[in-house]
N, C-alpha and C positions, 0 to 999 in steps of 0.2 A: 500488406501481404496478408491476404486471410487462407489460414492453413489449417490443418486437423486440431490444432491446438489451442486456437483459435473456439473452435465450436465444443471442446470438450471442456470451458471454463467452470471454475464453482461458482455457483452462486455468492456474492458478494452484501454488504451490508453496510452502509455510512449512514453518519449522522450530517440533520439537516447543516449546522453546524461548521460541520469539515467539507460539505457538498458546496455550501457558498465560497467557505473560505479558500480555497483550491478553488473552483471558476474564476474567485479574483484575480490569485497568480496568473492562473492562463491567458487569464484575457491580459492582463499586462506584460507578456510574453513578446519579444521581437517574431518576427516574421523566420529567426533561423532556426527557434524552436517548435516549427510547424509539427514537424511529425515527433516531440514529446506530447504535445497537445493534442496531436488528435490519436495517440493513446491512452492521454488520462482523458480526456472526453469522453473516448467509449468505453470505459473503467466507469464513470460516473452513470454513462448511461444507460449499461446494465445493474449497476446496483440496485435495491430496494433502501431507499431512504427512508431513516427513521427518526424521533426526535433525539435527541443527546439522551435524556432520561432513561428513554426506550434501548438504547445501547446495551447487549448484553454485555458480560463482565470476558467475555470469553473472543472475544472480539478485536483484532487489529483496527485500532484509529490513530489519527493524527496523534504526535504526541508520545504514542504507549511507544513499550521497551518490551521488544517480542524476541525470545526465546523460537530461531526456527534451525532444520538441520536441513544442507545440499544432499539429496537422498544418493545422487552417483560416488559421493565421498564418505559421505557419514561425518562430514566435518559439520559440528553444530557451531552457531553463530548466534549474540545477541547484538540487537539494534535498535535505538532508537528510530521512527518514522517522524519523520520533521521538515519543514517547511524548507525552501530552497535557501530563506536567511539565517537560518539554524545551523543547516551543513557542518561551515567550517569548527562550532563551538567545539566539539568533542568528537573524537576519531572514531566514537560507534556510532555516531549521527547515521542517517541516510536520508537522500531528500527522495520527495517524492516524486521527484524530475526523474528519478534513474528506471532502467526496467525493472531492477528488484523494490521501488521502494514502491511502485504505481504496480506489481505484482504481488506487493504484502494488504495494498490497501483495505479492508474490509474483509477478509481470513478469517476464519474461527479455529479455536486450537481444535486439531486432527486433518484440516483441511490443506492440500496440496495442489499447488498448482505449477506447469510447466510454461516457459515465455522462453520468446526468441532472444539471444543476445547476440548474433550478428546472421548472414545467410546462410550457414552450416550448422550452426548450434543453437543447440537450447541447454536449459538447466531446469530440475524441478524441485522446489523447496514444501517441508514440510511444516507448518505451526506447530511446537511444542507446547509453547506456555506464554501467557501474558505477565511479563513479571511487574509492570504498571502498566495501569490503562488511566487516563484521567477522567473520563466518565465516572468511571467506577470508582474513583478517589475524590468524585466531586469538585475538580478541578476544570469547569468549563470554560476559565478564561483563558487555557492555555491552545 
């Protein structure tokens, strides 16, 4: 479904890094999660890819621990962004399978973005703050 919200996206920013390591997921994906896949696809392929180094510190990546608020609530929230075998570790995980976690990918703090979460609704989330990023803590194995 492409809608107003659709075309009014920010600009996004991943590292070469997280751009392979997420196409691996996908493409190892069963055939039921077709349309997660071809949301984080075309999350991938508007981003501008950069090299890990090149990540600025202000940046949602794989990994980091982002500080953002639901703007209709004012309720803020921190969460890990983490890979679909991460998930379960800890209850602020989010994979990147969900709508919020493939709508936080590549964010910079101040930047907001609005996604569909079913045919009547959306949500729009705001970056606060990256309270880790592993880039920026020179952590690129994770």
């Amino acid at each position: 479904m492409l809608s107003a919200i659709n075309r009014m996206l920010p600009a996004i920013t991943v590292s070469t890094l997280d751009f392979k390591r997420i196409e691996s997921v996908l493409e190892a994906l069963p055939p039921a999660y077709d349309d997660v896949k071809d949301r984080l696809f075309a999350e991938l392929d508007r981003a501008d890819v950069v090299e890990p180094t090149a990540v600025p510190p202000t940046l949602v990546t794989m990994n980091s621990r982002v500080r953002f608020t639901v703007l209709v609530t004012g309720v803020t929230m921190i969460k890990t962004l983490v890979y679909p075998k991460d998930q379960a570790a800890n209850d602020s995980n989010i994979s990147i399978l969900t709508p919020l976690g493939s709508a936080l990918l590549g964010l910079s703090i101040g930047q907001e973005i609005e996604w569909q979460i079913d045919a009547q609704k959306t949500m729009r989330v705001r970056i606060d703050a990256i309270e880790y990023q592993p880039e920026r803590a020179g952590d690129f194995h994770l």
